[in-house]
N, C-alpha and C positions, 0 to 999 in steps of 0.2 A: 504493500500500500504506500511505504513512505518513495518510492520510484516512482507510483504511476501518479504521487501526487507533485512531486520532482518535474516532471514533463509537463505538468499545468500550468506550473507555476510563469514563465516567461508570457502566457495569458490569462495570468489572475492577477484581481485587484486584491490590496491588504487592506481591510474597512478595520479601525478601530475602536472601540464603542465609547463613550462619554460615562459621566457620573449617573445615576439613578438611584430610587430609595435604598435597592436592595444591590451589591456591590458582592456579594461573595461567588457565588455561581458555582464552580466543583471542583473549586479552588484548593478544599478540605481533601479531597478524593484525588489531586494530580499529590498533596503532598504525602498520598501513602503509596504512591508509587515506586518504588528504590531505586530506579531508572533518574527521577524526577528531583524527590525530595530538597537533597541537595542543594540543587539550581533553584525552585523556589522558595526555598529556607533564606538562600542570600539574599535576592531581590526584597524579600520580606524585609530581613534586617536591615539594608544596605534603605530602602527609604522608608522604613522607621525611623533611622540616623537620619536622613536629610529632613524630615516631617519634622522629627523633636526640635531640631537646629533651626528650624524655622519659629515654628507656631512657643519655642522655649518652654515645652511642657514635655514629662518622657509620653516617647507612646510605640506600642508594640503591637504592630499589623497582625501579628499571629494571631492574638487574642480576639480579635474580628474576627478573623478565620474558624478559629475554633468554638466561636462561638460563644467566647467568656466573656466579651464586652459587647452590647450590642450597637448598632449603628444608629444615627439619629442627626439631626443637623448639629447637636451641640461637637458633633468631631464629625464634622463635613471635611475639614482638614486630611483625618486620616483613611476618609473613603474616597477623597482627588487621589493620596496617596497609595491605597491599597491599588485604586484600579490601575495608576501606571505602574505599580510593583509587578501586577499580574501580568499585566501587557509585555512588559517588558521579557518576564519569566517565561512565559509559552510562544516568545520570539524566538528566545535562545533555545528552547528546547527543540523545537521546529529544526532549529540547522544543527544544531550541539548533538542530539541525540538522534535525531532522524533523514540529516542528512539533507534536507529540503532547503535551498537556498532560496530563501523568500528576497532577498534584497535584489535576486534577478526577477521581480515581478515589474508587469507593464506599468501599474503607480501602486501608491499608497493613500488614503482619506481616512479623517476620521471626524467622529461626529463630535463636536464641544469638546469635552479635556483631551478628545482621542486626537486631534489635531494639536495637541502641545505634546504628546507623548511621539505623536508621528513624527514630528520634525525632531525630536530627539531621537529617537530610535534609528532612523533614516542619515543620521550623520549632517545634516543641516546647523545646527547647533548643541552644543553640550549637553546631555541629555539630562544630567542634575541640573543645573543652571536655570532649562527649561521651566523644569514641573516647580521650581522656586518660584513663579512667577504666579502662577493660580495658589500654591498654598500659601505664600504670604498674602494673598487679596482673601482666602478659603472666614475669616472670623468678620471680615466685613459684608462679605455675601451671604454666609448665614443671617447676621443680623439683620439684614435687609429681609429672609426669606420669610419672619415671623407676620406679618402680614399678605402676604404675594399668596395669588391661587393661578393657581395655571388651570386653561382651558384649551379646547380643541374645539376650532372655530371652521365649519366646512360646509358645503352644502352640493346635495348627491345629485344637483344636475350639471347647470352652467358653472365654469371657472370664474373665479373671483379676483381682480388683480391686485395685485400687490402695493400699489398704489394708493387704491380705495380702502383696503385696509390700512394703510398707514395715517391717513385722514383720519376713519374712525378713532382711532389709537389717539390722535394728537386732539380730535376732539374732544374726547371725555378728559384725554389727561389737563386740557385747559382752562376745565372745568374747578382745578385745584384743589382737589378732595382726594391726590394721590396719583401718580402714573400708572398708564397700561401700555406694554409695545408688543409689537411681533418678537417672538421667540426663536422660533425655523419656517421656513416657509417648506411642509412636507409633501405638499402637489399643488395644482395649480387650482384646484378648489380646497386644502385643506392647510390650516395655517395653526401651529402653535401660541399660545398669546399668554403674555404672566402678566396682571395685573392687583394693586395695591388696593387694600382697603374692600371697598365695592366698586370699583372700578368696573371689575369683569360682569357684575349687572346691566352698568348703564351702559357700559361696549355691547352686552347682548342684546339690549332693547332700542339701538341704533342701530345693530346688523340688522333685525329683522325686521323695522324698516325699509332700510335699503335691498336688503335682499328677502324680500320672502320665503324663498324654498330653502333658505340657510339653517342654521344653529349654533350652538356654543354646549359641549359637553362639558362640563368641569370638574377638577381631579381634586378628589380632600387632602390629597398632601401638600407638603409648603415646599416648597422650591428655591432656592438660591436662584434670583432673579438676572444669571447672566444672560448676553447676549440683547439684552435692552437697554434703554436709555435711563433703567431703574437706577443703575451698579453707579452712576454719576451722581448723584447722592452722595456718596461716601467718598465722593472724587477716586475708584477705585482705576478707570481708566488710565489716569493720571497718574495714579503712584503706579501701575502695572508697565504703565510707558518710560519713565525714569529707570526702573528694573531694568528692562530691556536694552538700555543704552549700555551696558556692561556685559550684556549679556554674550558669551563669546563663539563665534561661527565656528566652527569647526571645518566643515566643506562649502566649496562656493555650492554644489546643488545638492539635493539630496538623491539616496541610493535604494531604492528607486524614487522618481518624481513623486509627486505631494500633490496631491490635488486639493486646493482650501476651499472650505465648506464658508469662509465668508466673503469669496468671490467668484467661486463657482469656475474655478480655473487653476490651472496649471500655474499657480504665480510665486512657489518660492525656485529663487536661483536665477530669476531675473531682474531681482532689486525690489528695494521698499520690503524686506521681509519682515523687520520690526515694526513697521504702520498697520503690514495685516494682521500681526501677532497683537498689538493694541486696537486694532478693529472689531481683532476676534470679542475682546471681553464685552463692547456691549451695539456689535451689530448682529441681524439675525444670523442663523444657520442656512445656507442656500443644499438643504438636500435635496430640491427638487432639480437645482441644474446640476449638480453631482454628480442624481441617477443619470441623467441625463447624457455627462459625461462620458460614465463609466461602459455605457451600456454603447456609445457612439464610438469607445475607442477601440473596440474587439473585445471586452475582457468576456474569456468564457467561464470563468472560474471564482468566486469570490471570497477570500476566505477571512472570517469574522474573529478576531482577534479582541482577548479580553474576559471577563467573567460574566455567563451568561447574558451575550449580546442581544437583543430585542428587537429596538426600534428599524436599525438600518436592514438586515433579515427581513422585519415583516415588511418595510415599504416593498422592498425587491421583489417580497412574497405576493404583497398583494396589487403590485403591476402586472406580476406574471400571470397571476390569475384572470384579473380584469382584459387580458388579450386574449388568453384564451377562451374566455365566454364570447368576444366579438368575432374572434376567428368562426366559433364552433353555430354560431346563428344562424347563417341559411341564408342568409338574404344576399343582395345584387351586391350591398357593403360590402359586407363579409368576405363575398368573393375578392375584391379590390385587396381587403387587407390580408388576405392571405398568397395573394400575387406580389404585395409588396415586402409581406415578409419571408416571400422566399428569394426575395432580392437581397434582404439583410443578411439570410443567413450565409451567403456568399459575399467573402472577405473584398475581393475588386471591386465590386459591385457597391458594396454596403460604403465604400467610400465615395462615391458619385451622388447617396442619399441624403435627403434633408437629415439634419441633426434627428429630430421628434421623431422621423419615422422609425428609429434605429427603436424608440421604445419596442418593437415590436419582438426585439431582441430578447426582450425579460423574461419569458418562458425557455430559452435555449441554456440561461445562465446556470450553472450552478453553484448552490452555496455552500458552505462548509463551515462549522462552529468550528472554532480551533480544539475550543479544550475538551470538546465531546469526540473529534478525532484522534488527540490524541491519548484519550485515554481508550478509547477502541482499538488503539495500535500500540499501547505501551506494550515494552521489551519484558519475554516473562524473563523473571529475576536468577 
């Protein structure tokens, strides 16, 4: 398995996952593997040590893992840092133990903190240096997140632009009873939104308004309000941009390229890498041009890096599906789009087509959870 997954790799994308309530995933289960242990016993320690030295409080990843300390925004600090420990850990295991050289892959993205652990891991910049940068901001975003609700704001016909939502957003925030922004824009009708106070009411009863066949889902957890104009409050942009002026390059490009989720492009190794790294802290997440991307650039293979990945998985998951219910309909459409994606699936071709079409690419892709492969492949002892 670890060959035929060898020969993928030069067409697969590395997706990294970001922060979430839940941060452990089977993180407990790679470290009773003897094969394993070891490798992420150290990551473990190694940013414990950089987590303490920041936030100047001890703290020990393991005890997440194991289950003796639970997680909670009051150590959002050491779940930024658990998840790049892990990431970093089932990198190394990947080439260390199995031989799979992931840094011959066609790019790399990650979603929110997975895009500061990318560009460290990728040889872009120092990869401690990096994840310094989110957990000394980690005690100002917490405190921010004690009011903040996130919702999912979508609506299951016509696309919504991005525009008109940011209007909304700036309308009710000007109302002065609290900020609300775009969080990710995750398709072209369905948008992430964190908002303060009741914020996220008076943005639903303006969407639906404006858009009648819309809605606003909302989540009871509290959220660290990056990626919006909330984090400017605390001036956290601002001290994260200072950070970065020290912050030191390692490679002029990374190994393999990076694709940034807050410009929806290929943009470190051509300059400005620090403006998109303080862009990142409070502009949205562009996952919708990502997919976009990833799916336009050939990749057939995508392998989901990090403890139990989610969000980026089920977009993929559920584009693929959405094509194949259009493919499988019968009609005169149908027909059209299944001639057009048999042009995608053909490499010369699929170059000559509009960007958008390539979505039709998403059921060809394959995905792969890292740490559920490799522990389907671990070495017996």
């Amino acid at each position: 398995m670890s060959q035929q997954l060898a020969l993928r790799v030069p067409t697969s994308a590395i997706a990294l996952r970001g922060y979430n309530i839940a941060n452990i995933g089977r993180t407990a289960e790679l470290r009773r593997v003897p094969a394993y242990c070891a490798v992420v016993d150290r990551w473990l320690k190694e940013y414990s040590r950089i987590c303490a030295e920041v936030v100047e409080r001890p703290v020990d990843l393991s005890l997440l893992v194991s289950g003796e300390q639970a997680e909670g925004l009051d150590r959002y600090a050491e779940s930024v840092a658990l998840v790049a420990a892990v990431e970093m850990a089932q990198l190394e295991l990947l080439e260390s133990v199995h031989d799979v050289p992931w840094r011959d892959a066609k790019l790399a993205f990650g979603y929110s903190l997975g895009e500061v652990v990318a560009v460290g891991a990728t040889g872009m910049f120092d990869a401690e240096g990096v994840i310094r940068v989110p957990l000394a901001m980690a005690t100002q975003c917490a405190a921010l997140a004690g009011d903040v609700t996130m919702g999912v704001f979508f609506s299951r016909e016509a696309a919504i632009e991005e525009a008109a939502v940011s209007r909304l957003c700036e309308e009710v925030t000007q109302q002065g009873a609290g900020a609300i922004g775009v969080s990710t824009i995750l398709s072209p009708n369905s948008y992430l939104v964190l908002g303060q106070r009741e914020t996220l009411k008076r943005f639903t009863a303006l969407a639906r308004e404006a858009f009648p066949r819309s809605n606003v889902r909302a989540n009871d957890s509290r959220w660290p309000p990056l990626h919006t104009p909330i984090v400017r409050q605390n001036q956290v942009p601002d001290r994260a941009s200072v950070m970065m002026q020290t912050l030191k390059t390692v490679h002029s490009h990374p190994t393999p390229p990076v694709l940034s989720l807050v410009t929806g492009k290929l943009s470190y190794g051509v300059g400005g890498e620090r403006e998109i790294l303080r862009d990142w802290v409070d502009h949205p997440q562009r996952l919708w041009d990502a997919v976009c991307h990833v799916l336009a650039s050939g990749v057939r293979t995508i392998i989901h890096v990090g403890p139990e990945p989610n969000l980026v998985p089920a977009t993929f998951q559920r584009l693929a599906e959405n094509v194949r219910q259009q493919t499988r309909a019968g009609t005169l459409s149908s027909l059209g789009i299944r001639a057009v994606q048999g042009l995608a699936e053909r490499d010369w071709l699929a170059s000559l087509l509009p960007m958008r079409s390539m979505l039709l690419r998403a059921p060809l892709v394959q995905q792969i959870v890292l740490e559920d492969w490799l522990l389907e492949n671990a070495p017996s002892s």
